[in-house]
C-alpha positions, 0 to 999 in steps of 0.5 A, a space after each residue: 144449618 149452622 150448629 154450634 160446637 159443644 166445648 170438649 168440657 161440656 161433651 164430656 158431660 154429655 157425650 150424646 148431646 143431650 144437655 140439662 138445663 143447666 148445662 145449656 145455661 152454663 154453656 150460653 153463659 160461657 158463650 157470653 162471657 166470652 163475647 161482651 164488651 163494655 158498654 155494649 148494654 142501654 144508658 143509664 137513664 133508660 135502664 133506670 128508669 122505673 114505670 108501671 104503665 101496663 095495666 094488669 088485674 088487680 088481684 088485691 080484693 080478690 086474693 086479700 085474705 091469702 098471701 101471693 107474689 107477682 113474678 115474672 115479666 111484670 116483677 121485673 118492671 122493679 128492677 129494669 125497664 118496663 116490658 110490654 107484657 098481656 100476660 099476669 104471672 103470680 106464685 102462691 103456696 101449693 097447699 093454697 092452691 084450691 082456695 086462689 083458683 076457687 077465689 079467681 073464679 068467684 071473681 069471674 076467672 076462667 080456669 084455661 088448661 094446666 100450665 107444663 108446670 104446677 099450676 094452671 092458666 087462668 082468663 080475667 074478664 077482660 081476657 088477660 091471661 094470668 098464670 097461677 104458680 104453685 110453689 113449694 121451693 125451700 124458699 118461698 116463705 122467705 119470699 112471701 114474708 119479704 115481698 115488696 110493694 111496687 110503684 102500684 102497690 101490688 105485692 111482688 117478689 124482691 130481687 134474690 127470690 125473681 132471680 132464683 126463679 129466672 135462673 132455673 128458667 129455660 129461656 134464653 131471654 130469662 138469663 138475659 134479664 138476670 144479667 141486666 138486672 143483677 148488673 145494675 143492682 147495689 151492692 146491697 141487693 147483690 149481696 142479698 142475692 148471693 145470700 140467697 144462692 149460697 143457701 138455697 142454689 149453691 150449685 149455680 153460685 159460679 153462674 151467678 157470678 157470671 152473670 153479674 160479672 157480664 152485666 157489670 161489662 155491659 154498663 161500663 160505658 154508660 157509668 163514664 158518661 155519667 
């Protein structure tokens, strides 16, 4: 089996091998700044196109008198195409979170097991599965205040605060969609992402901006078709 060689740099970090998450986001993100081309991303008129086509639960009559978010693959749907996704991700407040579990199993939710994270995995009645994040972050009164309505009407995340979460995420394919998002972003929305960082995640500023930087390659070419 091939493996990849650790720079120098980060070995010096880690001389055993072992990385952070972090360290493991900066090296992939190196990785891919050296490696993207222009235009190597989908046209313009896929990416921009907006649908909300999967059905998900609808939480609003269940969770109407406490405050939650959509996150996660579903939230992305405001910001990129559309994933094929089983599974529902929402994020309410810890000191909230007998009272949402209580009001999903009066609905007919069936608590499933823990998620490695705070928080649980619950079933809908018709066997979706929906993950309840328990948040506490620095943040996350901002991002329930300011969330936003998608094309459905469900109350979701807003840009700055989906890419906090997906930059402390541990998979691969979470930078990918930051990347894709953030490049295809305004430069009002960007703006506001940086805000964001320099407040709350000023140790990942300079990922951030690479990741911009990889997402704004990869759409040159579709930008000159247009």
């Amino acid at each position: 089996m091939t493996q990849i060689q650790i720079p120098s740099s980060i070995a010096r970090i880690a001389p055993d091998g072992n990385l952070s998450a972090r360290q493991k986001r900066h090296f992939m993100i190196e990785m891919l700044k050296r490696r993207v081309r222009p235009g190597t991303g989908s046209g313009a008129s896929f990416i921009l196109k907006r649908t909300a086509i999967n059905f998900i639960c609808d939480l609003r009559p269940i969770l109407i008198e406490l405050d939650w978010v959509l996150i996660g693959d579903v939230a992305t749907r405001n910001y990129m195409p559309e994933r094929m996704t089983r599974d529902l991700d929402i994020l309410v407040r810890e000191r909230d979170s007998d009272a949402v579990v209580a009001k999903l199993e009066s609905a007919g939710y069936k608590r499933e097991s823990q998620l490695s994270i705070p928080g649980v995995l619950m079933i809908s009645p018709n066997d979706m599965e929906v993950d309840v994040l328990f948040g506490n972050t620095p943040w996350l009164e901002e991002a329930l205040k300011n969330a936003i309505t998608d094309p459905v009407g469900y109350p979701t995340i807003a840009l700055p605060y989906l890419i906090l979460l997906k930059m402390d995420a541990q998979r691969a394919q979470d930078w990918a969609d930051v990347s894709r998002m953030l490049g295809w972003a305004s430069d009002a929305d960007l703006e506001n992402v940086r805000e964001a960082f320099r407040k709350y995640a000023p140790q990942d500023v300079e990922d951030l901006e690479s990741l911009i930087f990889i997402g704004k390659k990869e759409r040159e070419t579709s930008d000159s078709d247009n």
